[in-house]
C-alpha positions in Angstrom: -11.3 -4.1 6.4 -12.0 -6.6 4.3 -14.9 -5.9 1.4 -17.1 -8.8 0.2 -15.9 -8.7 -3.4 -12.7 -9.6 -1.9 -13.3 -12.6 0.5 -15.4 -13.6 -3.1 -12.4 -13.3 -5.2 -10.4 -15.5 -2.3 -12.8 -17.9 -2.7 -12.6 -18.4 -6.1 -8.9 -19.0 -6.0 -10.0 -21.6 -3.0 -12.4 -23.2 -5.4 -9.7 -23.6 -8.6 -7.3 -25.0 -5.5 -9.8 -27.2 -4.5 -10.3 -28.7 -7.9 -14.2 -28.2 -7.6 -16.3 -27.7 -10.4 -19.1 -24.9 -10.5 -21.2 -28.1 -10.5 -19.9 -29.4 -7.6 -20.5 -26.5 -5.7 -23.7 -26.0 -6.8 -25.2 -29.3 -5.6 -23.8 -28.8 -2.6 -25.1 -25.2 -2.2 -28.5 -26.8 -3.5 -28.6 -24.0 -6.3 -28.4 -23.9 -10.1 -25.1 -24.2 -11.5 -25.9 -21.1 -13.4 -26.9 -19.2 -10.5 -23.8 -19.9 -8.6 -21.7 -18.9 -11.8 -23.7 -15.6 -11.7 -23.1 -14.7 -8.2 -19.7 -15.3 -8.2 -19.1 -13.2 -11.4 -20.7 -10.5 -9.9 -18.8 -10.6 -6.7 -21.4 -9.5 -4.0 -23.2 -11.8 -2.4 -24.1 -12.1 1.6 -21.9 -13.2 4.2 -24.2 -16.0 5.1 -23.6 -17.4 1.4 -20.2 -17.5 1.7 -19.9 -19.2 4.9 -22.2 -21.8 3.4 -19.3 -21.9 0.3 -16.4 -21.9 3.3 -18.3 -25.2 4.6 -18.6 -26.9 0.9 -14.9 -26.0 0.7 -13.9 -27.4 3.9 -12.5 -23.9 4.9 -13.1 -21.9 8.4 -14.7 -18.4 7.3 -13.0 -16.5 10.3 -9.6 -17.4 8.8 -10.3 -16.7 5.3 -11.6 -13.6 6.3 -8.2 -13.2 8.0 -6.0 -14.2 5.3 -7.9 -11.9 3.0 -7.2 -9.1 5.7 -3.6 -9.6 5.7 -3.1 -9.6 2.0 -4.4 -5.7 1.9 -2.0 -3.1 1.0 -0.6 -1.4 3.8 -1.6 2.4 4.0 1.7 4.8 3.2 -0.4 7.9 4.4 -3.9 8.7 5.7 -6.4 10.7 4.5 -7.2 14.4 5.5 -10.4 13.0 7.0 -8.9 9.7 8.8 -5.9 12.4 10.5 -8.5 14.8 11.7 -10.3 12.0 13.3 -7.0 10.8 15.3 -6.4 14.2 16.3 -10.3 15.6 17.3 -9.3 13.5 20.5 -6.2 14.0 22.4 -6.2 10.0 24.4 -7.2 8.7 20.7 -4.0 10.2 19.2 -1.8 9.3 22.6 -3.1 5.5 21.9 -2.2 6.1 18.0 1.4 7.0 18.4 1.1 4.2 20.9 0.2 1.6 18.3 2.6 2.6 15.7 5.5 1.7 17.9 3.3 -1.8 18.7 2.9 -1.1 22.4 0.3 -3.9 23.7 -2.9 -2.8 25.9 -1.0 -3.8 28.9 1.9 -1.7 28.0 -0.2 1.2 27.3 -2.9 1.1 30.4 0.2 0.7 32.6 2.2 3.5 31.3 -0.3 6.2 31.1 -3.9 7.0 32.9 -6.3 5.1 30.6 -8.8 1.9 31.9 -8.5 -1.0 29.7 -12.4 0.2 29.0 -10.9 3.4 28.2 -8.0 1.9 25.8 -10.1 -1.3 24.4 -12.4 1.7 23.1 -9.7 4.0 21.6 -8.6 0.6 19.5 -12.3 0.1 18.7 -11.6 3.9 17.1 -8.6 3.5 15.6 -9.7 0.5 13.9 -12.6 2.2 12.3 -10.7 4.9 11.3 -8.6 2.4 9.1 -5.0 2.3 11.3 -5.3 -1.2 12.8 -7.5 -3.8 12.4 -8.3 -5.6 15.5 -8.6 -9.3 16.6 -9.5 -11.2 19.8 -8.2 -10.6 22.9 -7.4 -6.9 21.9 -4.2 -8.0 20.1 -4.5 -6.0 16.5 -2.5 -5.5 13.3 -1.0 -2.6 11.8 -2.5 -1.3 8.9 0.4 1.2 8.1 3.5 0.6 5.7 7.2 0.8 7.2 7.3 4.0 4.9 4.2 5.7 6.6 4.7 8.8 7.6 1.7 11.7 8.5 0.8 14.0 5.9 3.1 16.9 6.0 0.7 19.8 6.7 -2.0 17.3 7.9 -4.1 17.4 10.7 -1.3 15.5 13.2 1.8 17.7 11.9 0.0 21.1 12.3 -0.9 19.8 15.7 2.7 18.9 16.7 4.1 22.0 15.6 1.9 24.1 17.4 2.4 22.0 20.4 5.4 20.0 20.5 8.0 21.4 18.5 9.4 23.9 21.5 8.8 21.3 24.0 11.2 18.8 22.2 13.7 21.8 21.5 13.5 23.2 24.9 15.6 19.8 25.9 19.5 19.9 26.2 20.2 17.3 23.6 22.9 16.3 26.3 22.1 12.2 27.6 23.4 9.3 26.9 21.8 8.7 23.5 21.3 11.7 22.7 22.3 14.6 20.3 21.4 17.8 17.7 22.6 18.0 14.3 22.1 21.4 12.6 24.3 21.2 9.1 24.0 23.7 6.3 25.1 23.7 3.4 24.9 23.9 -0.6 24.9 20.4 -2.5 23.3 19.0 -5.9 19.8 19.7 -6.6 19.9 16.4 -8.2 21.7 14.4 -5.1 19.4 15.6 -2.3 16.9 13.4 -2.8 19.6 10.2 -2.0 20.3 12.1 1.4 16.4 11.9 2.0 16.2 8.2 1.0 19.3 7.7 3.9 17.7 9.9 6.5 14.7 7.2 5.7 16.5 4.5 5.9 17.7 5.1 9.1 13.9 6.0 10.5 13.2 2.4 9.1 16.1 1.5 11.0 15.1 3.0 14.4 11.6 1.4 14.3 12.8 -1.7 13.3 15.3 -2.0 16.4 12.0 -0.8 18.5 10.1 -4.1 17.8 13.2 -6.2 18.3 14.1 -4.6 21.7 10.3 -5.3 22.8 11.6 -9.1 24.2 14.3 -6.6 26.7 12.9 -6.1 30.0 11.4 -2.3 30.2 14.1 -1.4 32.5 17.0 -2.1 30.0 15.0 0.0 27.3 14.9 4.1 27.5 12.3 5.8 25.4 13.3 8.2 22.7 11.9 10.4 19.8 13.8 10.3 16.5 13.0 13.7 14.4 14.6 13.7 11.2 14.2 16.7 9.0 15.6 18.6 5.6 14.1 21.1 3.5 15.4 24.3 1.4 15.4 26.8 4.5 16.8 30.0 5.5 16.4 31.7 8.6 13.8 34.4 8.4 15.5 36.5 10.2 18.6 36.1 7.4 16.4 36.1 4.5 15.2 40.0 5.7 19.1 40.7 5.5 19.6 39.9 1.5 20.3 42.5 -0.8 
């Protein structure tokens, strides 16, 4: 969400683009010259004041506000807090999963047992949480980097190993599309981290060709779960054998 100090620091670059003086905005805002230098130095000011500055520029405040929005950095993790928050409900965390693979309302509320009243409230969640931000017609943007990825022993990854993780290995890893890859072995302290930066790549990869194959009709798409993992392990049943 977009703070005031930034829509004010927008707006300054609007005012130098505009080629108007400090003067020029001051008669128009019917204020000292000096006062208007002071508030915008300071950078807080109400939003009434700087929709009345939107009209002196000739700008619409809804898509500054929107512009300002879009030029946030994208989150690359959540907070402790913001995770537990997804998690506390298990709907909010189905729509969550939902919206980081893009699914619409429609798509959602059609695949699983949600109302859109049910759904449109989950968004209204998720966007106060800090994941999405959302606009008209409950169309929203993603406030999460390509590189996010839940907090390793967060409050969403302790959930899905205590709930998921035998449920998506109790599968036969035998459709079309499908396979498991269990590799051991001893390489370069110094080179595993480029196999990490690959196994990465192709995650990026995966979710990218989710959002292109979103114009395919749902009956030429399948659903799958991509879990990528690597980690200095030993069976703990093995380890108990050492010397």
């Amino acid at each position: 969400m977009s703070t005031t100090a930034d829509l004010v620091t927008a707006l300054k670059k609007e005012l130098k683009a505009a080629r108007m003086t400090y003067a020029d905005l001051a008669q128009s805002l019917n204020m000292a010259e000096s006062s208007v230098k002071r508030m915008l130095a300071k950078g807080d000011m109400p939003l009434s004041r700087i929709d009345a500055i939107c009209r002196a520029l000739k700008l619409d405040f809804a898509d500054l506000a929107r512009r300002v929005a879009d030029a946030q950095p994208l989150l690359a993790q959540l907070s402790q807090e913001q995770e537990s928050a997804v998690v506390a409900d298990k709907k909010l965390l189905l729509v969550a999963i939902c919206v980081l693979s893009q699914w619409t309302l429609e798509q959602i509320t059609s695949a699983y047992r949600l109302t859109e009243a049910e759904c449109t409230g989950y968004l209204v969640q998720l966007d106060r949480i800090g994941i999405i931000e959302l606009r008209p017609l409950n169309r929203y943007r993603l406030k999460l980097a390509k590189a996010f990825r839940w907090r390793p022993h967060g409050p969403v990854m302790n959930y899905f190993r205590d709930n998921a993780l035998l449920d998506y290995f109790s599968g036969g890893f035998n459709g079309m599309g499908e396979g498991l890859l269990l590799v051991h072995g001893s390489v370069s302290r110094s080179l595993a981290p480029s196999f990490m930066e690959r196994m990465q790549r192709v995650a990026q990869d995966f979710a990218q060709q989710h959002l292109a194959d979103q114009k395919l009709a749902e009956k030429d798409r399948e659903g799958y779960t991509l879990l990528l993992a690597m980690r200095s392990w030993e069976f703990e049943a093995f380890a108990m054998l050492r010397r």
